[in-house]
N, C-alpha and C positions, 0 to 999 in steps of 0.2 A: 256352255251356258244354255238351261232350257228354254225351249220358245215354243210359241203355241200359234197355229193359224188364227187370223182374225179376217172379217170379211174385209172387203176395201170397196169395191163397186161393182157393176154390172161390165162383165165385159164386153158388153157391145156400147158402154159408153165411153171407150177410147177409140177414137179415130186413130188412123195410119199416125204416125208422125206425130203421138198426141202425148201429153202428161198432164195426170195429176196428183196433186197432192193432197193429205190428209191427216192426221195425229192418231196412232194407235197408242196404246198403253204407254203415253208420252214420249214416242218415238216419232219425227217428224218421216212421214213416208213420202217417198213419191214411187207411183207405178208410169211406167211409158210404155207406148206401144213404137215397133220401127220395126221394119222389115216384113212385118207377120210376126213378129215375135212382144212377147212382154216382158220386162224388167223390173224387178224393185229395189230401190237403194232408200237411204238415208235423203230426204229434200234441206240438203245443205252442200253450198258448195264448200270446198274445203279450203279456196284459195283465199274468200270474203265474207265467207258467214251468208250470204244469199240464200234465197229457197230458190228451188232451181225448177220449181214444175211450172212453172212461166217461160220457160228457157226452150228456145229451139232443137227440137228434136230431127235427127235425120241419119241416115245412116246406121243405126245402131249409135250414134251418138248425143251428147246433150251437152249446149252451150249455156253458159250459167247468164244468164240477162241483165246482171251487172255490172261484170267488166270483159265478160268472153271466155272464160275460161271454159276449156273443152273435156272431157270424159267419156270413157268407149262404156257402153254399158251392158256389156259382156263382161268386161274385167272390172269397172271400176277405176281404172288406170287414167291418168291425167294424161290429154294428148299437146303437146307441144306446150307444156309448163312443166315444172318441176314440183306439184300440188298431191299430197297426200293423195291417193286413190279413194273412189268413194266407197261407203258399206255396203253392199249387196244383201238381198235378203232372197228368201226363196218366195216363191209364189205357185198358187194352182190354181185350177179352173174345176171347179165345183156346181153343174146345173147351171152353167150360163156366170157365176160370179167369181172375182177375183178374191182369193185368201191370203194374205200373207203371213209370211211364219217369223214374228217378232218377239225378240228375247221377253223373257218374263220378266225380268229387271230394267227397272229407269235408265237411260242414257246416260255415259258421260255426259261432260262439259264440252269434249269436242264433236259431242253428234246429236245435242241439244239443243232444239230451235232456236231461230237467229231472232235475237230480239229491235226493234226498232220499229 
């Protein structure tokens, strides 16, 4: 599936242990920073529909701030649940800002913002 970089934010505005979220070409994002490192996935958990850039960052990990549900954000991989893994997306660092590289087609229904 093609996909195309889209900006996301400055990346000196993620602290260590930080996430946020935002809507790209109707793709709920979240970027987090942990370790020195930065991630982008899908800002949905997969266990409760929650956005998860609220959710504790640490580790290279993310707790979803609903019911706890955990994710390595390296893989995507649910840790100590049995919960769909989350979508990963690529990201770079372009002159100080974050880009992400999000499909050119609309979400499913299972990676389509949680509504409520």
């Amino acid at each position: 599936m093609p996909e195309t970089f889209h900006p996301f934010c400055r990346e000196d505005a993620l602290g260590e242990d930080m996430a946020l979220g935002a809507m790209i070409n109707g793709w709920p994002i979240c970027v987090a920073r942990s370790q020195e490192q930065l991630f982008a996935f899908v800002d949905k958990c997969t266990h409760y529909s929650s956005t998860l850039h609220d959710g504790r960052v640490s580790k290279c990990r993310i707790q979803c701030p609903l019911h706890g549900a955990r994710f390595s954000l390296t893989t995507g991989a649910s840790i100590g649940g049995l919960y769909r893994p989350l979508k990963l997306f690529s990201l770079r660092c372009v002159d100080g800002l974050v880009e992400v590289a999000v499909p050119d087609t609309k979400p499913g229904p299972e990676h389509e913002p949680a509504r409520g």
